[in-house]
N, C-alpha and C positions, 0 to 999 in steps of 0.2 A: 504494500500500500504506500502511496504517494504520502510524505507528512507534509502535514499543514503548516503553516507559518505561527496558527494560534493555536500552540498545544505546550503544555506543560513539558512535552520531551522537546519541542524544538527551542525555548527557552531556556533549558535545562542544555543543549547542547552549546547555544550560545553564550551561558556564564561559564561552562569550561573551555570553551576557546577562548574567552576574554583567559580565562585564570592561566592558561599555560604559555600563552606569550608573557604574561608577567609573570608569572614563574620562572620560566629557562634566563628569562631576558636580565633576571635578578639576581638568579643562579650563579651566572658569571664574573658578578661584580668582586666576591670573597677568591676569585680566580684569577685576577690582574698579578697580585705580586708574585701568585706562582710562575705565572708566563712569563712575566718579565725575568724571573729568575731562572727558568728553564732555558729561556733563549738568551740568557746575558744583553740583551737589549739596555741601551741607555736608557732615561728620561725624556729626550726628545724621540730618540728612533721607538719606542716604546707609543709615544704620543703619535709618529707616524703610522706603526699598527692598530693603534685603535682607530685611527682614519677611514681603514678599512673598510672595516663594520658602517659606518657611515654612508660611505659611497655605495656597499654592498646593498644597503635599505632604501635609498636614493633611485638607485636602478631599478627595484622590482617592485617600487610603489606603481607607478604607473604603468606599468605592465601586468601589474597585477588587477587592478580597476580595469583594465581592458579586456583581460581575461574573463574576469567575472563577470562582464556583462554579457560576456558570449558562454560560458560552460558554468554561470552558477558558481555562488562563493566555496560552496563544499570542498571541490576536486583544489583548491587554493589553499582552506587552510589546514585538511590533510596532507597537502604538499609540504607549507611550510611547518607545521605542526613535526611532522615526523623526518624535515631538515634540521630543525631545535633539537631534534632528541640523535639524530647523528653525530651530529656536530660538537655538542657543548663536550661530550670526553675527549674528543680530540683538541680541544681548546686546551685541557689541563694540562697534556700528559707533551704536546709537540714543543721539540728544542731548537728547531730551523726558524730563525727567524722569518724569511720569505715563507717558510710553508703556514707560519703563526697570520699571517698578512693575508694568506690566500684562504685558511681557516675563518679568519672572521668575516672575510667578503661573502663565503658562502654564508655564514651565522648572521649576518646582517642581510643578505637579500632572505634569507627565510623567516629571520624579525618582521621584516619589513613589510611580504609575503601574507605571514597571517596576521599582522596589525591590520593590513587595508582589508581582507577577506571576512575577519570576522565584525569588522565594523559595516561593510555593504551586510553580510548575512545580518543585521544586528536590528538595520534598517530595514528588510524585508520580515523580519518578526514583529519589531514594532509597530509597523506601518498595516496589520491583519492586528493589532492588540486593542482594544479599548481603553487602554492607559500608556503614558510613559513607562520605557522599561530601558532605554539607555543609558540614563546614571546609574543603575542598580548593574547593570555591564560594567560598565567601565569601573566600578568598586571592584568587583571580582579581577581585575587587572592589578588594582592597586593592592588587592588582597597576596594574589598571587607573588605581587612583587615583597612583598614581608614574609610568605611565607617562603620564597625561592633564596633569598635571602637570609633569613633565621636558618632555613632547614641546613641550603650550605654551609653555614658558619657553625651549627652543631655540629655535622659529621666531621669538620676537619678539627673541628675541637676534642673531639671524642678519637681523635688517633690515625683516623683512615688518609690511605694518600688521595691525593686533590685526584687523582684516575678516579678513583674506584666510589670517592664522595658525588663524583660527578655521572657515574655509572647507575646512580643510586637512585640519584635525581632525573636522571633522563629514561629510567625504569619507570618513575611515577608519575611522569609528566606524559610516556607512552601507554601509561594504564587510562591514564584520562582522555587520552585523545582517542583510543580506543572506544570508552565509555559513550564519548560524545558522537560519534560517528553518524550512530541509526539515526538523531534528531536531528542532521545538516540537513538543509533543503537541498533540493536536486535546483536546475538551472530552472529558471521560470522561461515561462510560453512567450513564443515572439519574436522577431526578426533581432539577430545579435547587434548591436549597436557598432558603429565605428571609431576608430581613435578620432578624439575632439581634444581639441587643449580647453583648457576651461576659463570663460567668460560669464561675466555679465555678475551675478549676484554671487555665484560659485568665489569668484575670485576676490570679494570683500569675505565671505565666510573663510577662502584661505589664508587671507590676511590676519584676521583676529585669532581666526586658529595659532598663526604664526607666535602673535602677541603672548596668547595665552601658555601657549608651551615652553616661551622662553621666560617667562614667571616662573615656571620650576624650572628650568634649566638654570637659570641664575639666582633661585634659593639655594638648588641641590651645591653649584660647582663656588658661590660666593657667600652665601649665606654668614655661616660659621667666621671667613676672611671679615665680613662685616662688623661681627657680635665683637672681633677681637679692634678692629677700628677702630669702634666707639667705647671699647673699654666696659661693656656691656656682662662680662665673663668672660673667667680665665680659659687656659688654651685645651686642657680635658673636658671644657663643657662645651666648644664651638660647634658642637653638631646638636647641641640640644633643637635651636632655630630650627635646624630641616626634621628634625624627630616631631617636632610637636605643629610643623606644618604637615606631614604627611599623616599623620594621625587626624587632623581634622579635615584632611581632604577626603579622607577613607571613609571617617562620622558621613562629611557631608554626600556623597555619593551613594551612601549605602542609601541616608534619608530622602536623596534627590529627587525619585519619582515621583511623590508624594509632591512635594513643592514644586515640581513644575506641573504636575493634573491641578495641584489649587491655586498658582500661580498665572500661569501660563508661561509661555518661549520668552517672551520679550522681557517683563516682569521679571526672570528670573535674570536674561542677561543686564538687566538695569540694574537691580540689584545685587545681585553678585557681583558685578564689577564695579560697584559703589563701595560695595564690604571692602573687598580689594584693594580700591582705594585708601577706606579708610584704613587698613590695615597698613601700608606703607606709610601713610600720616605717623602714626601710633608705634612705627618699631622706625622712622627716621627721627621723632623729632621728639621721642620722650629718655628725658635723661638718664632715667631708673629703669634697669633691666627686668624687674615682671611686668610693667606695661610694655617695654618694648617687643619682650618674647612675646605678648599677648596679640601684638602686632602677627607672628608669625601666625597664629592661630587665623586671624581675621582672614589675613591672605588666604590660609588655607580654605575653607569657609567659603568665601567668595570665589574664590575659581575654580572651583571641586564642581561644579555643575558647570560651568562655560563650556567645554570641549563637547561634552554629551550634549548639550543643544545643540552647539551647531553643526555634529554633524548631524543629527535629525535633521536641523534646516538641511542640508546639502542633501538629504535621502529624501526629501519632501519636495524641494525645487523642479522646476519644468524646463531649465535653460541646456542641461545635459544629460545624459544617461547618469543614474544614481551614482552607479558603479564607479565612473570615472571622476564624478564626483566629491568623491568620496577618497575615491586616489589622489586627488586633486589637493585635498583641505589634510591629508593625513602628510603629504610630504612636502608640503610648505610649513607645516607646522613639524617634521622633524627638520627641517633645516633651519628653523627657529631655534630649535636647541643644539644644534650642531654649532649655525654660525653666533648666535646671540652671546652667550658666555665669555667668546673669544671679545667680540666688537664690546662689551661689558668692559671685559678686562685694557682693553687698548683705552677708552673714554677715562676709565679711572686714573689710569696710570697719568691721561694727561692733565684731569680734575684732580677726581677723588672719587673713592666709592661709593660715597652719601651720594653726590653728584648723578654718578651713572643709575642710582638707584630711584632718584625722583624721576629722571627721565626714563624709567621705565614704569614707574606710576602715572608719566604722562600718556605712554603708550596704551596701558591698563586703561586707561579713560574712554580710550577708540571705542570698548565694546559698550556701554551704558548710549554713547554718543550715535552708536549706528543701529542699535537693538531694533529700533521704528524701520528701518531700510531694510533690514535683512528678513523678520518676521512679516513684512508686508502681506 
């Protein structure tokens, strides 16, 4: 039997594809200094190989949205679902520097792969639902990403070599993608779409995408560098900032559906990016570090539900095929975090980081300012 878009198993398939991209994707974070020490890689050539990965995700975003409009997200993110789970042991265990660079290209186009797959499938569930169910997705992502993350960091604690910690986790990340399989939709009915670059409303939805994803890429990569700037907390507490921003983005996501079925789209991007707002107010310009950490929270809070609209808006739009759509707004917005933290770090150095920090709360402002134009 064909499954339905509006069924408990195809729901149920689509929070474990959210969950195992962030899982694997998490996986390999506690796996950096192994590689780097495996390959004797410098600091910068090190910083070259993670490049990689980037580039690898870059390329099969939109190849992928193209894909899925013609064979259905399914055959996508059982592709790249079961590339994560190839891949991530060979990340631990390879000492070739080149082959560590050609390792994570592939681990980044298969990131990349089922990030765009399981968000078009995500938007074909929702779009047969009677309520929001996109931020309650994208929490199983951020879920995934604490537990891929925790899980790696117990096994290597607990004695296992970074192989066999990672054999463990790409064991349970293939049990789940198993699980989820029966509930993928097949391809939907109708003439495959063709490659389109993306215009017209797509391309402001890729824009604040952009915004909003380099808000965590410049909490996650400067956050901590900030708290110690402003003398906020000493240097074992500098990751406090992203611990208790990612905790409230997880709150916010889990409770998200709910406040956008009482809210609405626009309402919530107005306000959430207000919160946002006022959250960088409150951790730039308060002297005392629990209002300011409290700042971190706000942030999180107010942009835990920005990404999950819009890509509804991009799977709801009429201007291109969902799918490519969808490609569209996922890889403008990783390139927001790819190039952001870097262009961050160049403004600071020639400011300061307060500096480059308001002006990303000016950018923050984009989404409340365009919420009317995009939910039209």
């Amino acid at each position: 039997m064909t499954p339905s878009a509006n069924t408990p198993a195809t729901r149920r398939a689509t929070r474990l594809g959210f969950f195992i991209a962030g899982f694997v994707m998490s996986c390999w974070a506690p796996l950096v200094p192994y590689a780097k020490a495996n390959t004797g890689a410098s600091e910068g050539e090190l910083g070259l190989l993670l490049l990689c990965l980037g580039i690898g995700s870059l390329i099969a975003m939109p190849l992928t949205g193209w894909f899925s409009t013609r064979a259905g997200a399914r055959p996508m993110i059982l592709l790249g679902g079961l590339g994560l789970v190839l891949i991530l042991p060979a990340l631990a265990v390879v000492s070739v520097p080149v082959m560590l660079g050609g390792a994570l290209l592939v681990f980044g186009a298969a990131l990349g792969t089922i990030d765009v797959a399981v968000n078009v499938h995500a938007v074909e569930v929702e779009r047969d639902s009677a309520r929001p169910l996109m931020s309650g997705f994208h929490a199983m992502f951020s879920l995934g990403g604490v537990a891929g993350a925790g899980g790696m960091t117990f096994l290597l604690s607990s004695g296992l070599t970074p192989g066999h910690a990672a054999l463990w986790c790409s064991a349970l990340a293939l049990i789940t993608l198993i699980l989820a399989a029966p509930g993928l939709l097949p391809a939907p009915a109708g003439e495959p779409a063709a490659f389109a670059l993306p215009r017209g409303l797509v391309l402001i939805l890729a824009g604040l995408a952009a915004v909003t994803f380099l808000v965590e890429g410049a909490i996650l990569d400067w956050g901590a560098l900030l708290i110690l700037d402003r003398a906020l907390a000493p240097a074992e507490q500098g990751g406090l900032g992203y611990m208790l921003f990612s905790v409230a983005m997880v709150l916010g996501r889990f409770s998200g559906d709910r406040v956008v079925a009482l809210l609405g789209a626009r309402r919530v991007l107005v306000c959430g990016g207000l919160l946002a707002l006022a959250g960088f107010a409150v951790l730039l310009l308060s002297p005392l570090a629990v209002p300011a950490m409290a700042g971190f929270v706000l942030i999180g809070f107010g942009a835990s539900n920005l990404v999950p609209v819009l890509f509804s808006l991009a799977g709801r739009q009429k201007a291109m095929p969902a799918g490519l759509a969808i490609a569209a707004v996922t890889t403008t917005g990783y390139a927001g975090i790819l190039a952001g933290p870097a262009a961050i770090g160049a403004l600071s150095q020639a400011t300061s980081l307060s500096t480059a920090f308001w002006l990303l709360a000016v950018l923050v402002a984009l989404v409340p300012l365009s919420a009317r134009i995009v939910t039209r």
